[in-house]
N, C-alpha and C positions, 0 to 999 in steps of 0.2 A: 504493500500500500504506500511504502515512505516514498518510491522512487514514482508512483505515478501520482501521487501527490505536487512532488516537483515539476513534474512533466505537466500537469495542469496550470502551475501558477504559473512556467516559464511561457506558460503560450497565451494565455489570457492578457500576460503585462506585452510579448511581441507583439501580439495583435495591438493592442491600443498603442504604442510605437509608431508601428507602421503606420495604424491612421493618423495620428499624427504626423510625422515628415509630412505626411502626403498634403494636408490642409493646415501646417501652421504659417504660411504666406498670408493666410488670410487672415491670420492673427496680428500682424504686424504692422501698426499703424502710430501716429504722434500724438491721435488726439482721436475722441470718443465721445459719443453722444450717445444716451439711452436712458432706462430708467433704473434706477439702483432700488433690490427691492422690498426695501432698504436695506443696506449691507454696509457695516464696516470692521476691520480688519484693522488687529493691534499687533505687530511682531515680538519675538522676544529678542532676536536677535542685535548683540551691542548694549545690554540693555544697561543703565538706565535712558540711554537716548536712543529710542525705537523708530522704527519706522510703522506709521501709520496714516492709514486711508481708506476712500473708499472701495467697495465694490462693483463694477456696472458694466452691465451685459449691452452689446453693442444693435441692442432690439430698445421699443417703445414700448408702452402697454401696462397689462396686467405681469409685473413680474417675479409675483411676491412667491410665487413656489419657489424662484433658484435659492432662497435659500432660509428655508423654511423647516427645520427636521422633522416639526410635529406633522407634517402633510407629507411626509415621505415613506411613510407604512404602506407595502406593497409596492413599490416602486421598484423594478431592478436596479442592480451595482449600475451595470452601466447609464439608465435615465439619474442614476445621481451623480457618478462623473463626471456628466455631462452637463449637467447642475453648478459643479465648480469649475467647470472648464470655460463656461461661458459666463464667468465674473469677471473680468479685467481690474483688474488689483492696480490702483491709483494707492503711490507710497510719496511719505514725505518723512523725514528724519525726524524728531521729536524729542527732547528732554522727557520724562515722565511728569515732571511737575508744572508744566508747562501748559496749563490750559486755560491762560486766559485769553489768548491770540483770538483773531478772527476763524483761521484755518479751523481749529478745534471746535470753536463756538457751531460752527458749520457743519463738521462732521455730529455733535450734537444732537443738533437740529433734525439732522437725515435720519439718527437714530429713531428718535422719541416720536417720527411719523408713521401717522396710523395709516398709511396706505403706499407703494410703490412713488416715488421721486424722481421729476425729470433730471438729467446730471450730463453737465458739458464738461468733459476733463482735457485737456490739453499736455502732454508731456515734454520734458527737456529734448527728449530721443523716443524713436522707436520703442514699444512696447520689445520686451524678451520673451523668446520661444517659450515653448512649452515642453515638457520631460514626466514622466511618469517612472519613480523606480521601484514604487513596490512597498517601501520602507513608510514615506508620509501621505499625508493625504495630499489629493491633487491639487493644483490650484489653477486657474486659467493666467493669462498674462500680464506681466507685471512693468510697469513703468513711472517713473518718478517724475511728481506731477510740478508744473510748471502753473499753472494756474484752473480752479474748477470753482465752479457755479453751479450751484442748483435753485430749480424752482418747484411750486405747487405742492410746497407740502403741509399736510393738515396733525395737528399736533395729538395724540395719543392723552387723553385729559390723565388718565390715573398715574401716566410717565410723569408730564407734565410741572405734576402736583409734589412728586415726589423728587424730581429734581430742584424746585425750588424752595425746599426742606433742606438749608443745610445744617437745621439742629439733628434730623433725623442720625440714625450711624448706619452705617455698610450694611451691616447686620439686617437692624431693621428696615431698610430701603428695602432692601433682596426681599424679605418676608411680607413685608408690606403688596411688594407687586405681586408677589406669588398669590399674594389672596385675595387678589382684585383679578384675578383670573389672566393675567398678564403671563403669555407663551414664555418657558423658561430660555428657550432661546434668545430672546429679545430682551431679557434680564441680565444673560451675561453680555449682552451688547453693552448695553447701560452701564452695566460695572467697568465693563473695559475702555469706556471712552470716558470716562473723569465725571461719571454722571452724578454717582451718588455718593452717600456718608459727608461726614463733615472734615475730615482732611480728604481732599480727592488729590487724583491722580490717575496715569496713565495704566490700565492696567492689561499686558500680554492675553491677547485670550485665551491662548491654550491654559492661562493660571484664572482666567476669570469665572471659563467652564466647570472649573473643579471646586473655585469658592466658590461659584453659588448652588451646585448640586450638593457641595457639604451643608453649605449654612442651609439649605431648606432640610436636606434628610436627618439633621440635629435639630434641629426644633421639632419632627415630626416625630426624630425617637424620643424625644421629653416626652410627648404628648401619651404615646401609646403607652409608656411602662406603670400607666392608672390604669391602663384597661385589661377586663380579666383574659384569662389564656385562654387559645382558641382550642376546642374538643375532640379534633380530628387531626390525621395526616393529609394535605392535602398537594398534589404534583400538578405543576404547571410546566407547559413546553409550548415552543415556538421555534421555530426556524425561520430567517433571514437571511440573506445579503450574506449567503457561506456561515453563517453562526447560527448553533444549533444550543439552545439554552433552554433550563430546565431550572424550577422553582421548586423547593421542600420547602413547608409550610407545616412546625409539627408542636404539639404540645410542651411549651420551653417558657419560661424568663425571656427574653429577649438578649438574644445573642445573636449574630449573623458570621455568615464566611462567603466569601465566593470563592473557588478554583477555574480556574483557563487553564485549556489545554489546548495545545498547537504544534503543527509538523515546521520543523526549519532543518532544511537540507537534511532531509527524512529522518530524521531526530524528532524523537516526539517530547517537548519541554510540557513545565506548568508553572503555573506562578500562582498564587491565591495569600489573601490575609484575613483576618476575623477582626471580630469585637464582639464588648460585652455591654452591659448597662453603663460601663462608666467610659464609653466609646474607643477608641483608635488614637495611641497616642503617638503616633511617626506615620509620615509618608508611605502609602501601600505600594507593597513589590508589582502590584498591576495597575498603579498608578490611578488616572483618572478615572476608569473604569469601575474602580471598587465604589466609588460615588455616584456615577449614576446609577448603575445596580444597588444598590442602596438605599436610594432615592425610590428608585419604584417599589422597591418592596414594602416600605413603610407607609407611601402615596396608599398601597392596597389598606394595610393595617389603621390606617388611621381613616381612609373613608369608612371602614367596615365596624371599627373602637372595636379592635381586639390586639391581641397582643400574640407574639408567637417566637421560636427559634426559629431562623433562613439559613437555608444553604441553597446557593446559587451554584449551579455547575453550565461552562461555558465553551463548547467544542469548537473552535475556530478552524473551518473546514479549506484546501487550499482554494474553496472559489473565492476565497474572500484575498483577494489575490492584491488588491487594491485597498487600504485603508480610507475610513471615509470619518471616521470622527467618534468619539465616544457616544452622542449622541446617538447611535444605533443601538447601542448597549441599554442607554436606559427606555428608548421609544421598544425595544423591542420586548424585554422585561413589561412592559408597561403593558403590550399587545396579546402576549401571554398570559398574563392576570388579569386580561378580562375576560377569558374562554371559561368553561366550565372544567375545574379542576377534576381531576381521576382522585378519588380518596384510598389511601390505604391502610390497611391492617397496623402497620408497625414505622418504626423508623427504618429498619431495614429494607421492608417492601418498597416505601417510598422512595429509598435511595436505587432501588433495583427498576423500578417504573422509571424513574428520572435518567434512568441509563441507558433502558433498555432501549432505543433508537439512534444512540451514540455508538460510536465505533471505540470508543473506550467502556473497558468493562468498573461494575459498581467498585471492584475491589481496588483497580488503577486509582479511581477516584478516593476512595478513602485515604490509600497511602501517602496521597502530595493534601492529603488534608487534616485538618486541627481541630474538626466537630466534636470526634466521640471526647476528647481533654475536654472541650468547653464544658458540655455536657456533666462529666465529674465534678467540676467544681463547684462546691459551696458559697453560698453567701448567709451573710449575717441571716435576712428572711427565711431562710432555709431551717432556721434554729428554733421558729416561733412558730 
């Protein structure tokens, strides 16, 4: 399986290659007109002075699916490639503390609108090619902007409200929009362009995506550890976009783990980490991903007020041959918790259901993980 495993992802990435050479001429332009929808982009690279700007696809219109996650459930790999390939990434070098300029006030503004943005960019040079290697996620073409404008755009009232809140904190900004029904995607926008709390700043979004799936999934585990335990074992599965993810849902305190499993040059790796009531105190070996899996699992627990032990198991298959962002991780978590769960007999059962469509077996799964330890241990409540 390891070596046709590689044989899939080598020809999924040449193929998208090849179309590219073939049509990146027509990528290459000094300036750009279209609707950005709305999109913008915080680098980490150099940091503290990033580069940042927007994004906008060289069409007019209704543009707001290019980059959208929550409307990307059922959508193949390739229609969301093609997603970020048709953004044109407008960059400008940036301090991170540096937002009171017009530039910033601007990108802003593109944020916090409730609808797609007309946007004229202009660049110093030609936009740069385009490359796909497998390793990040894609992005469409990139060029450092010399002058942009935009118009028509109508402001988002509960963003709005909240960016001219600079008693509010980061904290409560994030949770504030989360419960005004405000897409979490467009929360880490907000965070990343110096929107909210009361010392702001520029903030990288690949770091903005992980603080604000942490700061909501910790408020949500405050919430549930009043609610009583759930009664049953309950399995949840989905598959996506090459990931095949499975949900145990079982009579516990609330403790979570996730495990990933993945082939790299037919080497079958895993990485996974836990917590407990008193949370996750260092950076998870699966990085972003442990939060938004996380995130939805407790989204279910707290719609439902019950409480329970997670264990996430997560088969990263080679179609996923292309990274697309964590965001798949928690929509798809998310898509799986609303089917009707399989209930089982035991905690074993359930881990045997949870696998049983996996090309990894339940025992693989236990050994790169740290449930049944969680499980032993005591706490003080345990006494009374």
């Amino acid at each position: 399986m390891s070596s046709t495993s590689q044989d899939i992802r080598r020809s999924i990435l040449t193929k998208w290659n090849e179309n590219l050479s073939r049509y990146s001429n027509l990528f290459s332009s000094d300036s750009i007109s279209g609707t950005s929808p709305p999109s913008v982009f915080v680098g980490s690279y150099n940091y503290p002075k990033v580069y940042v700007g927007p994004m906008v696809p060289p069409i007019h219109g209704d543009t707001s699916l290019l980059d959208s996650p929550e409307k990307w459930v059922g959508k193949s790999l390739e229609e969301i490639v093609n997603f970020r390939l048709n953004l044109i990434r407008g960059i400008k070098k940036i301090p991170v503390n540096a937002i009171e300029g017009r530039y910033i006030e601007n990108l802003q503004e593109v944020t916090m609108s409730s609808k797609p943005i007309d946007s004229d960019l202009e660049f110093h040079k030609s936009t740069s090619s385009i490359s796909i290697d497998g390793e990040s996620a894609p992005f469409g073409p990139i060029g450092e902007i010399k002058s942009a404008k935009f118009s028509n755009s109508t402001t988002t009232k509960s963003i709005e409200k909240t960016f001219y809140d600079h008693d509010l904190k980061a904290k409560d900004a994030v949770l504030k929009l989360y419960n005004s029904g405000v897409d979490i995607s467009r929360i880490q926008k907000c965070f990343s362009v110096g929107m909210l709390g009361q010392e702001r700043k520029l903030v990288p979004t690949k770091w903005s995506i992980t603080a604000t799936d942490d700061i909501i999934s910790k408020s949500l585990t405050d919430e549930i550890l009043d609610y009583n335990l759930i009664d049953s074992h309950k399995v949840f599965s989905y598959d996506h976009l090459g990931n095949y993810f499975s949900v145990v849902l079982f009579p516990h305190r609330w403790i979570f783990e996730m495990v990933e499993a993945w082939y790299s040059n037919g080497i079958l790796g895993f990485g996974s980490d836990f917590e407990d009531a008193r949370g996750i105190n260092h950076p998870p070996s699966i990085a972003g991903a442990y939060f938004a899996a996380k995130l939805a699992a407790v989204e279910y627990l707290s719609q439902n007020k019950i409480q329970s032990g997670v264990i996430i198991l997560r088969e990263i298959k080679p179609e996923y041959a292309i990274p697309v962002g964590v965001w798949q991780v928690r929509e798809g978590l998310r898509e799986a918790m609303k089917k009707t769960p399989i209930i089982a007999e035991s905690f074993d059962d359930a881990l045997a259901l949870a696998s049983h469509k996996m090309s990894i077996s339940k025992s693989e799964w236990l050994s790169h993980a740290d449930i049944r330890k969680l499980m032993r241990q005591k706490t003080i409540s345990d006494f009374f």
